[in-house]
N, CA, C and O atoms as a Tinker XYZ file with bonds, in Angstrom:
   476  protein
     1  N    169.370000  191.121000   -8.504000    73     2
     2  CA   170.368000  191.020000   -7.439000    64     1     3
     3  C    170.678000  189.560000   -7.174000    63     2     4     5
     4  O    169.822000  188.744000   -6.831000    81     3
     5  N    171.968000  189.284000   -7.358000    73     3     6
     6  CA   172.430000  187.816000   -6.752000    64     5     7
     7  C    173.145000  187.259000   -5.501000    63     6     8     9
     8  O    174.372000  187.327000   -5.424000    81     7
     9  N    172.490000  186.776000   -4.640000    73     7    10
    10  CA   172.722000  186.459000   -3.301000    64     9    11
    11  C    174.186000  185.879000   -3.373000    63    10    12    13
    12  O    174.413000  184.848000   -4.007000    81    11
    13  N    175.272000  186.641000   -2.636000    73    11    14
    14  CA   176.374000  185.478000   -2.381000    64    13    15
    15  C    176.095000  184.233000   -1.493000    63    14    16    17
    16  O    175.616000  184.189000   -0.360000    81    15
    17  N    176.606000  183.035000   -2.471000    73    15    18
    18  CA   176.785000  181.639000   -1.926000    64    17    19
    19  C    177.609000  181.435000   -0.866000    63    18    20    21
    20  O    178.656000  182.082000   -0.889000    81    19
    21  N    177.413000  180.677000    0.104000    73    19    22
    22  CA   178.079000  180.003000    1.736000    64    21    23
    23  C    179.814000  180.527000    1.297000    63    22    24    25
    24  O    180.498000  181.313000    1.953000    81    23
    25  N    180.300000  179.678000   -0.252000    73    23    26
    26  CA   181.762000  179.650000   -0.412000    64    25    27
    27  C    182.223000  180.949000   -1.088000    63    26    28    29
    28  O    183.404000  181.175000   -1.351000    81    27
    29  N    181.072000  181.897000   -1.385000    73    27    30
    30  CA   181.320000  183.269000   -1.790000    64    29    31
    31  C    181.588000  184.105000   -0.706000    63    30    32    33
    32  O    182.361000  185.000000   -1.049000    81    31
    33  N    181.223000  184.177000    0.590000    73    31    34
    34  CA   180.712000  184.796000    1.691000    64    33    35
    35  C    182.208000  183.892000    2.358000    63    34    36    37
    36  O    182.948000  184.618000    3.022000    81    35
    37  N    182.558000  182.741000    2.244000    73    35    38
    38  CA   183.829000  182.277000    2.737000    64    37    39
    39  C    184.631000  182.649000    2.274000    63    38    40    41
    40  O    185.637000  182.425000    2.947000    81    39
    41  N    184.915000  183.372000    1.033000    73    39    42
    42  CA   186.164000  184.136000   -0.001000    64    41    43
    43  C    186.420000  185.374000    0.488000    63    42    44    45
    44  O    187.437000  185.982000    0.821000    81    43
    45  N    185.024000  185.651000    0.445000    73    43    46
    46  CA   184.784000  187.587000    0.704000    64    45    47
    47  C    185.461000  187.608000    2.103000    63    46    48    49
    48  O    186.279000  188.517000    2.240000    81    47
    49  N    185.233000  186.565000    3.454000    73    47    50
    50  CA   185.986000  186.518000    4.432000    64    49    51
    51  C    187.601000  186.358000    4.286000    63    50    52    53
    52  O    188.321000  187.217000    4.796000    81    51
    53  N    187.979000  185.621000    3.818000    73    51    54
    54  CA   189.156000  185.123000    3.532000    64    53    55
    55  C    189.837000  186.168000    2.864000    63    54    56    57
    56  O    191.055000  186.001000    2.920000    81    55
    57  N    189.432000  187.360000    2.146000    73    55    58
    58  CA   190.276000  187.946000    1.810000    64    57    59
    59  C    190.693000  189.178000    1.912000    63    58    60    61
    60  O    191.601000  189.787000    1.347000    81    59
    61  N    189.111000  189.784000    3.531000    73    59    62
    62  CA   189.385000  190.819000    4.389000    64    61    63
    63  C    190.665000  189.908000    5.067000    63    62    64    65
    64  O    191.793000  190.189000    4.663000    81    63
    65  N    190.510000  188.739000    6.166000    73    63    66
    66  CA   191.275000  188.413000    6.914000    64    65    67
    67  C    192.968000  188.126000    6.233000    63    66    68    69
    68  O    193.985000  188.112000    6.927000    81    67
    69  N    192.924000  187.928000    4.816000    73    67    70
    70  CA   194.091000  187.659000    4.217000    64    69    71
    71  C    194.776000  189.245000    4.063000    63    70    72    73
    72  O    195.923000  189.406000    4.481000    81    71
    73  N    194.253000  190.058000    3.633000    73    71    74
    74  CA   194.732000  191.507000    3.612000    64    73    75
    75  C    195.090000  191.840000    5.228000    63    74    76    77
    76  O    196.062000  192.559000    5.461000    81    75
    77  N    194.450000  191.413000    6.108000    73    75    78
    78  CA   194.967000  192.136000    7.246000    64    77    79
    79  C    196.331000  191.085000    8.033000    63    78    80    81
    80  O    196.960000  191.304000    9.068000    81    79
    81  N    196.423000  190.015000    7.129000    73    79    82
    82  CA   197.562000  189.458000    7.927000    64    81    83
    83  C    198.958000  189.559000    7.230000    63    82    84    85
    84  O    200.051000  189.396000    7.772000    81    83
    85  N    198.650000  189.929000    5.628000    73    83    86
    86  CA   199.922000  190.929000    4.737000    64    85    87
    87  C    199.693000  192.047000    5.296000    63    86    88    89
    88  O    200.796000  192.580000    5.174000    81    87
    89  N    199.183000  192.628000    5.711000    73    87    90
    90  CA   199.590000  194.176000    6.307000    64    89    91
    91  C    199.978000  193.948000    8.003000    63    90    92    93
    92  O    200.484000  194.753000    8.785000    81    91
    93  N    199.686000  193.022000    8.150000    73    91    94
    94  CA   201.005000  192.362000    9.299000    64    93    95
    95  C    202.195000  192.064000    9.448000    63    94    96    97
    96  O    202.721000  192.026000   10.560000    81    95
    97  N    202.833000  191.793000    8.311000    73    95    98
    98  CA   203.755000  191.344000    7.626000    64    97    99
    99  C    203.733000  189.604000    7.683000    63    98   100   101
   100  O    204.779000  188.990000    7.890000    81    99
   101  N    202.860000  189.135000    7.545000    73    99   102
   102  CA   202.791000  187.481000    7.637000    64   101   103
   103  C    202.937000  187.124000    5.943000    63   102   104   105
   104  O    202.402000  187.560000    4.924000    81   103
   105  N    203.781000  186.271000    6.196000    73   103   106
   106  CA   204.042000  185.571000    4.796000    64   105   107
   107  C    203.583000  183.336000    4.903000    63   106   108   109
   108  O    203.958000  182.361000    5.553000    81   107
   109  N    202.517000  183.692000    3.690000    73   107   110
   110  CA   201.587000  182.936000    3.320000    64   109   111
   111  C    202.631000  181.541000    2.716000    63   110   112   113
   112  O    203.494000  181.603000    1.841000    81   111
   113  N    202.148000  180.192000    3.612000    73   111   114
   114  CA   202.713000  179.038000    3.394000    64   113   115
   115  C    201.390000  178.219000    2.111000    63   114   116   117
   116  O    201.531000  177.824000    0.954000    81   115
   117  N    200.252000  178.254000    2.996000    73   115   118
   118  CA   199.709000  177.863000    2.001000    64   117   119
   119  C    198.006000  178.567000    2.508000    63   118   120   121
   120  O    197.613000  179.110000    3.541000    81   119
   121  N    197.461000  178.279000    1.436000    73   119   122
   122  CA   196.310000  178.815000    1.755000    64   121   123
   123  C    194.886000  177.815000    1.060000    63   122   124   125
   124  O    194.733000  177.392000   -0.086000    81   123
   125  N    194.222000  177.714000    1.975000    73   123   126
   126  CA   192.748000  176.587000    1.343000    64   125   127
   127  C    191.684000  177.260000    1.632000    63   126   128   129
   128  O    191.368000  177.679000    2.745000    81   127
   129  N    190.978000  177.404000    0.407000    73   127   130
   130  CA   189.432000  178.522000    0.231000    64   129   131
   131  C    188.239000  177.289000    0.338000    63   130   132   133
   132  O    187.097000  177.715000    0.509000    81   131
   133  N    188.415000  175.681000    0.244000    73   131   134
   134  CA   187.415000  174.833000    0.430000    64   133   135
   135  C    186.799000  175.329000    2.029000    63   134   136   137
   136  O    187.408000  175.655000    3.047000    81   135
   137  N    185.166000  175.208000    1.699000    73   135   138
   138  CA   184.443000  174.837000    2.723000    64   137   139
   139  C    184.510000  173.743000    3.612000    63   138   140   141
   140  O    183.930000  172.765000    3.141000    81   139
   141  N    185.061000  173.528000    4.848000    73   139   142
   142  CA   185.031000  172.771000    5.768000    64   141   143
   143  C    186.492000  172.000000    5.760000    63   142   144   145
   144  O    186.821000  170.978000    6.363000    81   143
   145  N    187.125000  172.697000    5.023000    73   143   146
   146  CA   189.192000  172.265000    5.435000    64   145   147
   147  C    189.675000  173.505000    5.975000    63   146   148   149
   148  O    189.675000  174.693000    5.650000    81   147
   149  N    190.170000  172.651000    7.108000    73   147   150
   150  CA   190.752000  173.860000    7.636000    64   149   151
   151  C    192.439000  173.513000    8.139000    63   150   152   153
   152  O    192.774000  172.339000    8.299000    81   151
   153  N    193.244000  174.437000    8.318000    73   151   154
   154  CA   193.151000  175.692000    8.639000    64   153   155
   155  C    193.128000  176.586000    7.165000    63   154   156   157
   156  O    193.351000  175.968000    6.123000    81   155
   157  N    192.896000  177.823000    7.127000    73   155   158
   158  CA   192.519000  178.715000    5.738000    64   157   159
   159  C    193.750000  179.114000    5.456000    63   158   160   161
   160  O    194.372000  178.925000    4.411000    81   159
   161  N    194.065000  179.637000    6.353000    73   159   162
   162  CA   195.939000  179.941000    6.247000    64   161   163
   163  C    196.809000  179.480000    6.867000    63   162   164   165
   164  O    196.557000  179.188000    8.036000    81   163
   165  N    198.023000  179.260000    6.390000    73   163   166
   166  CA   199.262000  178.776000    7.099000    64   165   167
   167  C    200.243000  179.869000    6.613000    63   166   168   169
   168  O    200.488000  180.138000    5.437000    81   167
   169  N    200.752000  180.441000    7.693000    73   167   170
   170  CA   201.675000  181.549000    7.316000    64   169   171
   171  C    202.925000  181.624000    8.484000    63   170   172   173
   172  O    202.879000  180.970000    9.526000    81   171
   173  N    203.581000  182.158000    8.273000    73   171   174
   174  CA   204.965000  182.511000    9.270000    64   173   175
   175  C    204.742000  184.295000    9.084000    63   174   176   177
   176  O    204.090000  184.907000    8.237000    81   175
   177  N    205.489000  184.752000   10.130000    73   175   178
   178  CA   205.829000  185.943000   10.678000    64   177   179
   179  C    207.042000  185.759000   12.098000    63   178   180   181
   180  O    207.066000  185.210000   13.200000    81   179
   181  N    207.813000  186.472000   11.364000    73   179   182
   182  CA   209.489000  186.337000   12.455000    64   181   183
   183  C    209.556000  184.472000   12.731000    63   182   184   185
   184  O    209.581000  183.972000   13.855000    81   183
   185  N    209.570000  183.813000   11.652000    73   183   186
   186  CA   210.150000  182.629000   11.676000    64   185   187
   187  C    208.915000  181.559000   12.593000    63   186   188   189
   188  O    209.105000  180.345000   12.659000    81   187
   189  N    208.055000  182.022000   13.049000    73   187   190
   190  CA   206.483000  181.262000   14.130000    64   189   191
   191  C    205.639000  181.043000   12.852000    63   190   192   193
   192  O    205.204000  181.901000   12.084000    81   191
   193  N    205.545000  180.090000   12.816000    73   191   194
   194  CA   204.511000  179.156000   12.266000    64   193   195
   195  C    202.630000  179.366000   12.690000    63   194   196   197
   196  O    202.140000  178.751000   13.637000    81   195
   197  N    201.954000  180.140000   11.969000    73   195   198
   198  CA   200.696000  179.900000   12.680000    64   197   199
   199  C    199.581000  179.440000   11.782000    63   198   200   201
   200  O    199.751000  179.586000   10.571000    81   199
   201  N    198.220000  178.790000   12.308000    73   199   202
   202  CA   197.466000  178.241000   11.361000    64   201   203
   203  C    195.928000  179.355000   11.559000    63   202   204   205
   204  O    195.449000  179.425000   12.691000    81   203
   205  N    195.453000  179.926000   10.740000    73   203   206
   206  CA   194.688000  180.484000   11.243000    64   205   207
   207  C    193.294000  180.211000   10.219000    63   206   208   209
   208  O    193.183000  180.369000    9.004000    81   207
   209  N    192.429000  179.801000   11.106000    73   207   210
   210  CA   191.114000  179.299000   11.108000    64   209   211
   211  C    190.113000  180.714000   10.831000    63   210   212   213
   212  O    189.924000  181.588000   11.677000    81   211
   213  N    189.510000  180.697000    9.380000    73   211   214
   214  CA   188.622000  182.099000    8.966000    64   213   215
   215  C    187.271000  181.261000    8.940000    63   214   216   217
   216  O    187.196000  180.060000    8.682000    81   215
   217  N    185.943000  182.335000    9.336000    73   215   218
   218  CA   184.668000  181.894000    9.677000    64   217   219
   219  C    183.715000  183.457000    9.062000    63   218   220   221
   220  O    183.827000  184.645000    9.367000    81   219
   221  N    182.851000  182.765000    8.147000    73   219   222
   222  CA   182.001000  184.099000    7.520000    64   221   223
   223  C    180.911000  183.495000    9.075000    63   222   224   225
   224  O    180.718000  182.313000    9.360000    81   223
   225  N    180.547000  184.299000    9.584000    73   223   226
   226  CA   179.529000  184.777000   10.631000    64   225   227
   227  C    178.134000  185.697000    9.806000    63   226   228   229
   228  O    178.224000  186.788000    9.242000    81   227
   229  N    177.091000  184.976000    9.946000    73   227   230
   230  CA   176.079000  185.133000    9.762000    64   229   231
   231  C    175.414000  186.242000   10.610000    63   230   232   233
   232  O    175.344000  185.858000   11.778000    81   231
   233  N    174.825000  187.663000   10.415000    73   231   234
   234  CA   174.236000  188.811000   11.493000    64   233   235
   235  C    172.906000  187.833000   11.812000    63   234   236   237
   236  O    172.249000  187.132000   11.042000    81   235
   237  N    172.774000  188.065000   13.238000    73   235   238
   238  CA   173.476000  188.979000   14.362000    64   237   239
   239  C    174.672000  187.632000   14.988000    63   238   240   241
   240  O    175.562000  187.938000   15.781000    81   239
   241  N    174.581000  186.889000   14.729000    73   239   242
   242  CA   175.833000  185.828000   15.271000    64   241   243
   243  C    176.994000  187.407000   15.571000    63   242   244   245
   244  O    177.228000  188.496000   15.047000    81   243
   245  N    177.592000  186.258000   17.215000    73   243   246
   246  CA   178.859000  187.522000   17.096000    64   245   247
   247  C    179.908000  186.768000   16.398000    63   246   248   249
   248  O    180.027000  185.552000   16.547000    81   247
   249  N    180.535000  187.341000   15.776000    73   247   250
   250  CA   182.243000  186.727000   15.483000    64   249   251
   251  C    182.968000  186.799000   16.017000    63   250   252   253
   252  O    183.975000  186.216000   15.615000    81   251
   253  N    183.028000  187.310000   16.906000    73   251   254
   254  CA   183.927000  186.760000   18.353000    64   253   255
   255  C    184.050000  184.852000   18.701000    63   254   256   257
   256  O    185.018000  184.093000   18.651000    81   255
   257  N    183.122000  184.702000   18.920000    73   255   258
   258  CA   183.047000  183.628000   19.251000    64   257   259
   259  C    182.901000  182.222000   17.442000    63   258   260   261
   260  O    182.487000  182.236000   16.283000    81   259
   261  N    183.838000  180.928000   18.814000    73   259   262
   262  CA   184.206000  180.350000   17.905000    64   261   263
   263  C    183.649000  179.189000   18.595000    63   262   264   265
   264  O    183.328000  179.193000   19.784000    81   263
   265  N    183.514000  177.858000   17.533000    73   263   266
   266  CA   183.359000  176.502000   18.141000    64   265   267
   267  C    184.499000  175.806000   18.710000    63   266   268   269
   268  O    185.218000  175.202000   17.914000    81   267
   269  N    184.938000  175.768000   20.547000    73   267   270
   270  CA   185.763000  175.336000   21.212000    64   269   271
   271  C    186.623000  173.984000   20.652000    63   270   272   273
   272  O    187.815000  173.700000   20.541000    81   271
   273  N    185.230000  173.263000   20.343000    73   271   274
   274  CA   185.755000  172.161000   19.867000    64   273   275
   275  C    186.434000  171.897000   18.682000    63   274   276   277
   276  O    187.463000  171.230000   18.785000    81   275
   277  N    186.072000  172.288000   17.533000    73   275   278
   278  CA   187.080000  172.281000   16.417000    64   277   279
   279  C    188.349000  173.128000   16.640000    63   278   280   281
   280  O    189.356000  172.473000   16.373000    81   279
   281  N    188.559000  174.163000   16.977000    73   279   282
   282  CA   189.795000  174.741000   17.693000    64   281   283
   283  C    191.007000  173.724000   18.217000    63   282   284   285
   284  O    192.120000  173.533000   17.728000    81   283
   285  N    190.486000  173.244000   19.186000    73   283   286
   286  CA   191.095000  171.777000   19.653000    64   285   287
   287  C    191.740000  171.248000   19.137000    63   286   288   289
   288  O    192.928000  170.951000   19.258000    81   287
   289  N    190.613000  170.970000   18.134000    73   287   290
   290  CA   191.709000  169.750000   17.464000    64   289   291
   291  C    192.429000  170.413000   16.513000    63   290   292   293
   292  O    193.236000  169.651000   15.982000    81   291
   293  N    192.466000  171.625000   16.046000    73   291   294
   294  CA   193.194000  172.438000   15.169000    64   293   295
   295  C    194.541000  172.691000   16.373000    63   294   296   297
   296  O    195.661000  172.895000   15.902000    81   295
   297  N    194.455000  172.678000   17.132000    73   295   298
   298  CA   195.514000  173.135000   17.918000    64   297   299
   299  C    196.443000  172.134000   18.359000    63   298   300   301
   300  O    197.659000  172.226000   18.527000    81   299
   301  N    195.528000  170.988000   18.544000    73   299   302
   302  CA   196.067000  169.542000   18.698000    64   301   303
   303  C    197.043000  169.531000   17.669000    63   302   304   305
   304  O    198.193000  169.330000   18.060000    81   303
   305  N    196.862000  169.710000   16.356000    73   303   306
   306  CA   197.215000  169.266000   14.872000    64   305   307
   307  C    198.574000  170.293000   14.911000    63   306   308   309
   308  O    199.568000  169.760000   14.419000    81   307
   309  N    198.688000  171.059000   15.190000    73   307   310
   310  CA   199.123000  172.731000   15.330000    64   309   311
   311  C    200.460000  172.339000   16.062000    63   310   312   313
   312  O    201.609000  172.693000   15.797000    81   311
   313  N    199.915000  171.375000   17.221000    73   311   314
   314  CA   201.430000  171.285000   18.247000    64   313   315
   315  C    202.455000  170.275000   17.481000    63   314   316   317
   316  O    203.649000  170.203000   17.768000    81   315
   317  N    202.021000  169.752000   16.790000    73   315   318
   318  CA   203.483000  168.487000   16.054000    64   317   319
   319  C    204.077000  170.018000   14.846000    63   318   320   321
   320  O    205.211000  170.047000   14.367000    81   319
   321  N    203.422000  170.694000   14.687000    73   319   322
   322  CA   204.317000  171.546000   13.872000    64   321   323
   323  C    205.005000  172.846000   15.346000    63   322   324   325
   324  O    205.842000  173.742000   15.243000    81   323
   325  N    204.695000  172.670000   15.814000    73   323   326
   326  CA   205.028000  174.197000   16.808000    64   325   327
   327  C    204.303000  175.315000   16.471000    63   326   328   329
   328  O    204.913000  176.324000   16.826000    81   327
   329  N    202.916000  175.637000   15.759000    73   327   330
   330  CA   202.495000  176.157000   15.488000    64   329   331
   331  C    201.683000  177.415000   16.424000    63   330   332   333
   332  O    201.424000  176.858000   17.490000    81   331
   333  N    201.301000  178.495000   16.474000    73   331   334
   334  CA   200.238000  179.280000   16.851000    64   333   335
   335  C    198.876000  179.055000   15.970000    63   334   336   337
   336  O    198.674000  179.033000   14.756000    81   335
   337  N    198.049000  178.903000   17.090000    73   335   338
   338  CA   196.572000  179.188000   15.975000    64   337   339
   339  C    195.785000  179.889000   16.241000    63   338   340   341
   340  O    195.349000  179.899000   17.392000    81   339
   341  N    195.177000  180.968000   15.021000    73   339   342
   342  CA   194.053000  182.007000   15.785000    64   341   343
   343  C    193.051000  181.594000   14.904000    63   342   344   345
   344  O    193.082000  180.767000   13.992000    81   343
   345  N    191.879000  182.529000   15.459000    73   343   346
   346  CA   190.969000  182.391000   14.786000    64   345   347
   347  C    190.170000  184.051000   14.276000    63   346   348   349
   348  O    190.166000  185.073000   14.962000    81   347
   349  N    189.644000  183.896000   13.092000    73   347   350
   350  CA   189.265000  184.998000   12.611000    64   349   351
   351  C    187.821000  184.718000   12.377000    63   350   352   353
   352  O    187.627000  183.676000   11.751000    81   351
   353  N    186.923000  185.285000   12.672000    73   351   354
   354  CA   185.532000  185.286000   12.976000    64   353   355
   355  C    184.935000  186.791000   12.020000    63   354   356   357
   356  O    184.851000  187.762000   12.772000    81   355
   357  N    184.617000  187.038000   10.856000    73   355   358
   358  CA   184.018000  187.794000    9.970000    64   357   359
   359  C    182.714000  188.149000   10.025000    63   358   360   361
   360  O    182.052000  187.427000    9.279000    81   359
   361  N    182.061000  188.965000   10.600000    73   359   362
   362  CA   180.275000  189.286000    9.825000    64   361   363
   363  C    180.517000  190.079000    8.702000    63   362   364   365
   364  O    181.341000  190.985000    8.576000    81   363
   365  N    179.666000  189.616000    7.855000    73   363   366
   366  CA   178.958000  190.239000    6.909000    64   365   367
   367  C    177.669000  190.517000    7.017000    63   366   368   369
   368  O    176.951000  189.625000    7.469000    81   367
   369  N    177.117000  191.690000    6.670000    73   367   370
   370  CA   175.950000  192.184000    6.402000    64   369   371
   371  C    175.334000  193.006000    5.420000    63   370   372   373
   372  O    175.957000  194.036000    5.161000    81   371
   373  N    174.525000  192.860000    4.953000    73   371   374
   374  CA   173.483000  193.736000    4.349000    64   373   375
   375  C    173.973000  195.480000    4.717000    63   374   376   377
   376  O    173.472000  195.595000    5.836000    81   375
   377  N    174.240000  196.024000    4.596000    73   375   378
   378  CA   174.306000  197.607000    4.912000    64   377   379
   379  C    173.412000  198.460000    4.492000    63   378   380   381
   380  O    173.504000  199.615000    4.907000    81   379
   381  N    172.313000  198.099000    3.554000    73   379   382
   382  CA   171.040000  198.746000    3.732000    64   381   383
   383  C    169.811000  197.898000    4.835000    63   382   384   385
   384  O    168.907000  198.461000    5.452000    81   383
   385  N    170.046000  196.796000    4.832000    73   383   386
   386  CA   168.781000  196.139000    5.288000    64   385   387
   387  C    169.457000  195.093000    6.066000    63   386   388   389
   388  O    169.951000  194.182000    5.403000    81   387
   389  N    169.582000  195.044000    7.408000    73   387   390
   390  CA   170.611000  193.459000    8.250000    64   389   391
   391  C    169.641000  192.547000    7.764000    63   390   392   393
   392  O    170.109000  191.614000    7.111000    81   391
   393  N    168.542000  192.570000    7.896000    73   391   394
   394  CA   167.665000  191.085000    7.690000    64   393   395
   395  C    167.862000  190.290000    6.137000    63   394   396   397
   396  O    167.638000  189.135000    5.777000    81   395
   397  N    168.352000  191.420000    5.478000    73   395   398
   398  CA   168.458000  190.991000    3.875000    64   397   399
   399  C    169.703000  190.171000    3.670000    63   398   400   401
   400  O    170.536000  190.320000    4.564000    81   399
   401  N    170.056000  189.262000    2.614000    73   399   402
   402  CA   171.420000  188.832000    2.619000    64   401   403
   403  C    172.347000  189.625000    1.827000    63   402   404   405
   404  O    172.029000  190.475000    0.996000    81   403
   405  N    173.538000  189.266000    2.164000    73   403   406
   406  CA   174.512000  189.938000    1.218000    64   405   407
   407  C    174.581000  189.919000   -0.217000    63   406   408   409
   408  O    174.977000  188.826000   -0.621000    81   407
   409  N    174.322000  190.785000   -1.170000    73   407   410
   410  CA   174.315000  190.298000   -2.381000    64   409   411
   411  C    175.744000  190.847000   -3.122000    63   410   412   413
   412  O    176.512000  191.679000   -2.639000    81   411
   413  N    175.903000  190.087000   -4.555000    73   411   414
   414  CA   177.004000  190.516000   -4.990000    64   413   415
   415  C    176.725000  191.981000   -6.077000    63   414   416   417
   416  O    175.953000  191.987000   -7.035000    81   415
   417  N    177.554000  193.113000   -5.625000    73   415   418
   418  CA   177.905000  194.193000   -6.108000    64   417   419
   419  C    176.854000  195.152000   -5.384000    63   418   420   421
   420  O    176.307000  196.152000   -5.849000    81   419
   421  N    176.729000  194.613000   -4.197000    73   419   422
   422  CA   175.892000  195.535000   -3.167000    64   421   423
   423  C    176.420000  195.942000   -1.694000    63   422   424   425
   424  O    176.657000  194.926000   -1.041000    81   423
   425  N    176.564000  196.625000   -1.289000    73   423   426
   426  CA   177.330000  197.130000    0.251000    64   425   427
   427  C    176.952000  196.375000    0.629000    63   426   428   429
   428  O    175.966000  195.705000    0.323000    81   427
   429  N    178.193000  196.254000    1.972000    73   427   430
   430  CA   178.167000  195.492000    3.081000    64   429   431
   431  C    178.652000  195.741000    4.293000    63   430   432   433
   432  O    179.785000  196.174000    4.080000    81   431
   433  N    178.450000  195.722000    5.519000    73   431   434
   434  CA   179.352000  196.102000    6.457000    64   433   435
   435  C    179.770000  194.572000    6.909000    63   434   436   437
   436  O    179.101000  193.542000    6.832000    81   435
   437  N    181.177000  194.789000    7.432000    73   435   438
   438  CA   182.443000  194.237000    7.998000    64   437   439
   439  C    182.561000  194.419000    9.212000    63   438   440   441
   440  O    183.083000  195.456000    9.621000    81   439
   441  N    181.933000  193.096000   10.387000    73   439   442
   442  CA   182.650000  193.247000   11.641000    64   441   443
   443  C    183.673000  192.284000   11.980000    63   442   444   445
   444  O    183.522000  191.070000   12.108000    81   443
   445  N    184.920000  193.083000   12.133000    73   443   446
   446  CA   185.878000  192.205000   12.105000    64   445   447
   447  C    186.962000  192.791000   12.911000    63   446   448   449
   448  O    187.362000  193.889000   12.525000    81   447
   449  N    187.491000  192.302000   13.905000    73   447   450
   450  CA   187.919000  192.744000   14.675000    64   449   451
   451  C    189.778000  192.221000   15.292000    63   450   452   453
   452  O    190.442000  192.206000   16.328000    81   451
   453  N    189.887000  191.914000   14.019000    73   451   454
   454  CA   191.475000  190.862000   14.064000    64   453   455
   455  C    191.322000  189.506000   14.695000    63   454   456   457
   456  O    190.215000  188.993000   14.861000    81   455
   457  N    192.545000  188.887000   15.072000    73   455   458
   458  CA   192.815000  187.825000   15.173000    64   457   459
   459  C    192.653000  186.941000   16.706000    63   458   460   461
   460  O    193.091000  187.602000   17.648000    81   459
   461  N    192.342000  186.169000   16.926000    73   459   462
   462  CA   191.901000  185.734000   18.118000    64   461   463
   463  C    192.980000  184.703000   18.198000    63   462   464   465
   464  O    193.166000  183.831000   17.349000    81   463
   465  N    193.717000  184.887000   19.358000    73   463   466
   466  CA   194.867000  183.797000   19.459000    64   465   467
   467  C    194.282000  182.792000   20.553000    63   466   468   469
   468  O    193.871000  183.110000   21.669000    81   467
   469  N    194.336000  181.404000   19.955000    73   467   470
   470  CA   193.739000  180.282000   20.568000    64   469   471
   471  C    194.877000  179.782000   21.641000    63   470   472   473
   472  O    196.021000  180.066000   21.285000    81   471
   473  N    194.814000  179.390000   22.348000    73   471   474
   474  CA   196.006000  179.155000   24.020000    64   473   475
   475  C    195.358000  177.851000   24.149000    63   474   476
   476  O    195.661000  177.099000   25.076000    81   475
């Protein structure tokens, strides 16, 4: 069994949260899968500009919650474009065992709960 890596577990996020913002109808400006650039997506929907910030969440961490402070300045960055910014907060887990890590080609459960719009 092979443990997914930090930027594997950041993909596997990125591409629940990317599927649920095409089945939004959001159309993708650009998109960055590096660890620690952010924002992950830049997309429009009805002509609004938004930047949205994806986070693999470690169990039991909630994914709800986000670091205030990087937000900020994502939002700071956000206002010279007119932008919206949310944030998407992902767990992954083990689905036989929470204490175990996620491995690749092994279940997992998904708490994910859409998009968190930053104000």
């Amino acid at each position: 069994m092979k443990e997914l890596t930090r930027q594997e577990l950041h993909n596997l996020a990125m591409n629940i949260v990317g599927k649920h913002l095409e089945a939004a109808g959001y159309e993708f400006v650009a998109i960055n899968s590096t660890l620690g650039k952010n924002p992950q997506f830049v997309c429009t929907k009805e002509k609004q500009l938004s930047f949205v910030v994806v986070r693999n969440i470690p169990y039991p961490e909630d994914p709800r919650e986000y670091d205030e402070g990087l937000m900020r300045k994502i939002k700071a960055h956000a206002k010279k474009s007119n932008a919206q910014v949310y944030y998407a907060g992902v767990g992954l887990v083990n689905a036989k065992e929470y204490k175990l890590p996620v491995y690749l080609n092994e279940e997992y459960i998904v708490d994910y709960d859409g998009l968190i719009a930053i104000e």
